[in-house]
Every structure is written in C-alpha cells, then in structure tokens.
Residue, then its C-alpha position, 0 to 999 in steps of 0.5 A: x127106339x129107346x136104348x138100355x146100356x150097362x155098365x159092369x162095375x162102378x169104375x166105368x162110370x167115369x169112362x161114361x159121357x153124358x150122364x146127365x141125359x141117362x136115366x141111371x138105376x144102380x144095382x147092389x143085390x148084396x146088400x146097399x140096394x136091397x137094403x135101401x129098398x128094404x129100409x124105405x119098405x119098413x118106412x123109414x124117412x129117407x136114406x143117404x147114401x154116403x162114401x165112407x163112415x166118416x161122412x157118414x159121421x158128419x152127415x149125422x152131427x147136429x141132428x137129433x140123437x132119435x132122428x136116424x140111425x148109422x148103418x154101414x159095411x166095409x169090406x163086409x164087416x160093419x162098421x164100429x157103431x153103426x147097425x148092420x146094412x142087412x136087411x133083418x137088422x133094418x125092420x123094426x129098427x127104421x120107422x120115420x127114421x133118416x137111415x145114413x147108409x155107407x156101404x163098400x161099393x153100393x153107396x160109392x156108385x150111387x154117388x158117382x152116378x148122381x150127375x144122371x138125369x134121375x138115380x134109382x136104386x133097384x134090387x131084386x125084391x123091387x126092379x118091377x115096380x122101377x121098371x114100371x116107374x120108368x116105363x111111365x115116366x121115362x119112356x123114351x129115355x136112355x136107360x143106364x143100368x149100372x153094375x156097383x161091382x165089388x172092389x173093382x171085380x165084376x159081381x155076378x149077382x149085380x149082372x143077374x139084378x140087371x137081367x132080371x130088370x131088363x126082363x121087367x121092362x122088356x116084358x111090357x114091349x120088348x120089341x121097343x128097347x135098343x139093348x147095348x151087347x152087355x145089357x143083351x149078355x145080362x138079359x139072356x143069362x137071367x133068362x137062362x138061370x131065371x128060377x135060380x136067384x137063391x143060388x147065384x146069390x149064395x154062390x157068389x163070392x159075396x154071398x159067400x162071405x155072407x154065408x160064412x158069416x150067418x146071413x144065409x136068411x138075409x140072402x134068401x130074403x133078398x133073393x126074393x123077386x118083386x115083393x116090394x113097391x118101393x121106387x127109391x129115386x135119389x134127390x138132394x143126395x137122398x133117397x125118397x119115394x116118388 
C-alpha cells in the first residue's frame, strides 16, 4: 500500500529521513506555486526557484537581458526590480522566457526538498494533472506532501492544497493509499470546506495581506481548482514540464 505523508511547514523538512526515496510535491497556494504553475501555463521556458534576491541576481548575471525576467516577494512586498510573483503580473509578460523566482518561503521549501527522488510543485488550479501524473509514474511510491508555511507558522491554505491533492489522487482508488494522520487531518478538512476555497484563501492571514494590498483578483484566480495541465517537475534546480 503506498503512503502519503505531510509535513505542516518548510522547517520539518529537516527532521524528514530519507528524501531521497519520496516523491515530494510542495504546496505555496499564496503565491510561489500558483505562480510557478501559472508562469509555465503562460509558456514561459522554465522557472528557478531561488533562496533570496540576491541569488536570484547571480542567477540572472550573464545571461541575455531579454532571455528572463525577475520576479520575487518578500515579506509580501516585491522585491526592488523584480516583477511581482502574482499571477495577473505573469501573463503576457513570460513567454519563452526563464522567469527566476525568489519567494519568502515557497522557492525556500522547493529548495530544501531537492534532495526527493522527484520535486513537483502543485497549487490549486493544477493538483489533478500532478496527481494523475504521479499516479502513472509513481504509483507505488512514498508520496510527501509538503506544506511551505509562512515564516515558521502553519498556513491554512497550504493545508487546504494538500487536501484537495489528496482528494485528487484518492479519488482514482482511495482504497490504495496509506495516509499518515496529518495527511487524514487535510483530506478530511478539504472534504469538509471543498466549495469553499475562495474563502479560506481570502481569510487566511496571507490572503489577507493580499487583500489589503488589492490582489483580491489574483486570490480569486488562484482559487480556481484544476483549470490547468501543467506538471512542474524540478530538474537541475529548474522547473520544466515533463
């Protein structure tokens, strides 16, 4: 039976043995990947996630001025010179383009997981097509879904993208998963508020920051639940699709 474990924010990644034998899929509904799904959607090359903006800097020095963009937050305020991470700021703007993506604590856990087996990055608008993904080439594989939290602090709407992807993947044969009592808690707090993703995402300490700062479209955007195919897959430190 293959077992789905989570992990409640980016600091237990540490505490976590044997990576390298999970297949991990990290969740930052608000924003990194949302937008890293949104930004590969819209067409761009690839996406780099990076710690800060100063790597993010170096990652960009030598290559051609029109080759990529800087995109990046932190503390929720872009970064001087860089485009904003939401996702409305993305479209039209990242076509065949490498977008370098530095966020507060989404680029940080797809970072700290790089040492999985595989590295996906899932939001809302995207978790069906990962799931069925894994389900084809991973079957019966340990899955880690893993929470980016904020700063330290569990984040509801990371938990509710966790649930919903376990919906996803459960939904195909629920009686062929293992579920760890953190993964259980998220599934069943999805299945409870399943019609209420809007709301969760505007009410949470994130989306009310968001709020406050006019992005209340961006948050209905991301809200959205499987209107994208895109399967981001880390590779060489790079997000591509498979």
């Amino acid at each position: 039976m293959a077992k789905i474990h989570l992990l409640l924010k980016k600091e237990e990644i540490d505490k976590e043995k044997n990576m390298e034998d999970k297949i991990a899929v990290v969740f930052d509904i608000l924003l990194a990947t949302s937008t890293i799904t949104a930004a590969l959607t819209f067409g761009a090359a690839e996406v780099i996630p990076v710690q800060n903006g100063d790597e993010a800097r170096k990652e960009g020095a030598g290559r051609a001025n029109d080759s990529y963009i800087l995109s990046g937050e932190y503390d929720g305020k872009t970064i001087d010179g860089f485009l904003s991470p939401n996702l409305m700021s993305l479209k039209g703007a990242v076509m065949g383009k490498t977008v370098i993506l530095s966020t507060t604590n989404g680029t940080v856990a797809i970072r700290n997981s790089s040492s999985a087996k595989s590295v996906y990055a899932a939001s809302l608008m995207n978790s069906q097509a990962v799931a069925d993904h894994i389900l084809k080439l991973h079957e019966n594989e340990t899955i880690l879904l893993i929470c980016s939290g904020s700063s330290g602090e569990f984040n509801i709407e990371d938990f509710f993208g966790a649930g919903h992807f376990i919906d996803c993947l459960l939904e195909k044969d629920i009686k062929k998963w293992d579920l760890t009592d953190a993964a259980r808690a998220a599934y069943l707090f999805y299945c409870g508020n399943s019609n209420k993703a809007g709301i969760i995402l505007k009410e949470s300490r994130v989306g009310r920051m968001l709020s406050e700062m006019d992005f209340e479209e961006e948050i209905e955007f991301t809200a959205s639940k499987n209107i994208f195919q895109s399967v981001p897959l880390l590779k060489d430190n790079s997000f591509c699709l498979p």
